[in-house]
C-alpha positions, 0 to 999 in steps of 0.5 A: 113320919120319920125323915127318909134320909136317904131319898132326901140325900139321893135327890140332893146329890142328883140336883148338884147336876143343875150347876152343870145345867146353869153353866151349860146356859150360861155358855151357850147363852153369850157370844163365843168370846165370853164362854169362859167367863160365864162358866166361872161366873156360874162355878165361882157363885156356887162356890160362894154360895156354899161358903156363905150359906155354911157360915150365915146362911143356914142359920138365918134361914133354919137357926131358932127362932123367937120373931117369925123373921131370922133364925139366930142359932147354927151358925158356922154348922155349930149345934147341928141335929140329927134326929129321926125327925130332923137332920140339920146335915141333910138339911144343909146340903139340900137348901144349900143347892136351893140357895145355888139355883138362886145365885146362877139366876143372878148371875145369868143377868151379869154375864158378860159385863160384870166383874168378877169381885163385883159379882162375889160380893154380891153374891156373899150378900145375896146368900149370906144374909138376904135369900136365907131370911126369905127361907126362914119366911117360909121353910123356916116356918117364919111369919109367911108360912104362919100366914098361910103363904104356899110354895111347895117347890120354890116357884116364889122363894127360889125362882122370883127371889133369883129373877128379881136380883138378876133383873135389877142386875141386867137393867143396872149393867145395861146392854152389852157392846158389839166389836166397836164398842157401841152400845148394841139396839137389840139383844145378841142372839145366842151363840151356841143355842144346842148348849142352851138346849141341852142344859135346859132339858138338863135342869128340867130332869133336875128339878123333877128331882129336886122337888121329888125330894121335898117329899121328906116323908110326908104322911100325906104325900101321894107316892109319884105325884110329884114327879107325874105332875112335874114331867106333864107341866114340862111336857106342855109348857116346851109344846105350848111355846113350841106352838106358839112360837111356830104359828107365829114365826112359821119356824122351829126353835130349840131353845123355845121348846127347851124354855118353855119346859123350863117355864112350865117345871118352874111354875108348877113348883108351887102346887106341883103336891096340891093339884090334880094332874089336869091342873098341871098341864094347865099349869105348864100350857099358860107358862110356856105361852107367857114364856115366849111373850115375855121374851118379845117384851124384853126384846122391845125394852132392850132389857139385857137378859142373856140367860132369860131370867125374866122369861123363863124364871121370873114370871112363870114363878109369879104365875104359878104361885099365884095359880096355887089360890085357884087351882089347889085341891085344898086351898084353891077357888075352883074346889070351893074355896073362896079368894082370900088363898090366892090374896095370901099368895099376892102377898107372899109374891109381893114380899118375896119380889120386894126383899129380892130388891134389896140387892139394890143397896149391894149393886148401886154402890158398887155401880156408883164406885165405877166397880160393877162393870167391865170397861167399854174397851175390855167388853168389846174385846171380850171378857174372856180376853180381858179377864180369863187369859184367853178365849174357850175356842178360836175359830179358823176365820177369826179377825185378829183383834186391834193392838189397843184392845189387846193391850186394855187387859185388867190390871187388877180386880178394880179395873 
């Protein structure tokens, strides 16, 4: 069936939201005095990442292929297609806000204490060369597809790939500094959790889009599908850690329910064209429920993970790529098939997660030349301060900051 250019270019265009959602997270996420920063860092990685995926990216990821590893052709858009049955123009354009999600994931484990050079390089990196090869492994039609791997959506390629590199991110900067300059014992609370909110229920409508739009004309497609099992995983994932959240705190939370949603679209992604509509709201209940346990794990381990990486990308990706082995209409063990799906998927997870940790080899160094993190003094400060000329808003009652801090600004991108 013929490429349907206009949905795929639709969808594309509404998914461009999902970077004002991830920014929309991001600011909420830190203090008051990082607003700023953490916007740009969610801009400036997109801008990279569009850059990097134009020039490299796309090539590794969609360019011929002769080993079932990287592609070797388009690279710099040269050679681009566009044939009733391909379109490598469309294609760029949706992948290349695949490859963005990605990046704002990573970027949610460096918010308030990365620097800037630091968190580009990595980033030129991280969607030059490392996330374009797993693309290949899979829409590329590499060696994880040819082994029978399935991640419809991107649960595992998008969600795991971008949780793992924040993660390694989040442990290798460390937690974050209160006023004083002392390493704070738990995690800060978010300042503005409406922004959190909102920009959340933001990304949810987004990936319905989004993975609407991974339809491409498929001739065994079922019109609606899609979408349908799409908005009930969301819809029982928020009320799932809604619940859960309530019978334990005996309160309310936006973000909780928000999340939670968030964790239910993330892990239905998956199998979200391969399952019954049951199936999805199973999907989504136990992805908010792992949701919200995750997030008391990271809280006692004082991984510092302002954006919620782990909880609410990371493991829901993991669980719903895995429930494709169990749960798909097709390949899964409750139709009648046998285990051998869901060892295929363990192995696709597991490839995936262990790729992402390559970023290692980009961030270490860095770390290891005094260059991944801001300054003790420029943290306490606030990185707005130090790096953005000022903070987003002032509140009426704020204490002025002492003369040291205020003269510790950045001399350059190395300080």
């Amino acid at each position: 069936m013929a490429l349907d250019e206009t949905w795929v270019l639709s969808c594309a265009f509404f998914s461009v939201l999902g970077l004002l959602g991830y920014s929309m997270i991001a600011a909420g996420a830190v203090r008051y005095k990082s607003v700023q920063s953490a916007i740009i860092t969610i801009l400036l990685g997109g801008i990279l990442t569009i850059l990097a995926f134009y020039i490299t990216g796309y090539a590794f990821a969609f360019g011929q292929d002769s080993n079932k590893f990287i592609g070797k052709s388009l690279f710099a858009a040269a050679s681009f297609e566009s044939t009733p049955n391909r379109n490598d123009y469309d294609n760029f354009v949706f992948h290349t806000i695949a490859a963005i999600f990605v990046t704002s994931i990573f970027a949610f484990g460096t918010l308030e204490r990365s620097r800037f050079f630091s968190f580009s390089f990595g980033v030129v990196i991280l969607q030059g060369l490392l996330y374009p090869i797993v693309v290949h492994w899979t829409f590329g039609k590499g060696w994880l597809s040819t082994f029978g791997f399935q991640d419809f959506g991107g649960s595992s390629v998008i969600h795991v790939f971008g949780g793992v590199t924040a993660l390694v991110a989040s442990l290798l900067l460390h937690e974050r500094r209160d006023q004083n300059g002392k390493i704070h014992p738990g995690i800060f609370p978010h300042h503005a959790p409406f922004f959190v909110g909102i920009g959340t229920i933001l990304l949810v409508v987004v990936q319905i889009i989004f993975l609407s739009g991974l339809n491409r004309g498929s001739a065994t497609y079922v019109k609606g599908l899609v979408p349908v099992n799409t908005l009930l995983a969301a819809s029982f994932g928020g009320l799932s850690s809604y619940v859960s959240y309530y019978l334990k705190k005996e309160k309310t939370s936006l973000i909780t329910i928000a999340r939670g949603a968030l964790a239910g679209v993330v892990a239905v992604s998956a199998s979200v064209d391969d399952i019954q509509l049951w199936a999805a709201a199973l999907i989504g209940t136990l992805a908010g429920i792992s949701y919200l346990v995750v997030q008391l794990i990271v809280k006692r381990s004082h991984v510092d993970d302002p954006g919620q990486a782990v909880g609410a990308h990371l493991v829901p990706g993991i669980l719903g790529t895995l429930l494709y082995g169990i749960l798909s209409r097709s390949h899964g063990l409750f139709y009648g098939n046998n285990l051998k799906q869901f060892g295929i998927q363990i192995v696709g997870v597991l490839s995936i997660a262990g790729w992402a940790l390559l970023i290692l080899a980009v961030l270490v160094p860095l770390k290891g030349f005094g260059i991944f993190k801001i300054k003790p003094e420029q943290e306490s400060l606030g990185i707005d301060q130090s790096y953005a000329g000022g903070e987003a808003y002032v509140f009426s009652d704020q204490t002025v900051e002492t003369k040291s801090l205020l003269n510790s600004q950045k001399k350059s991108i190395f300080h």
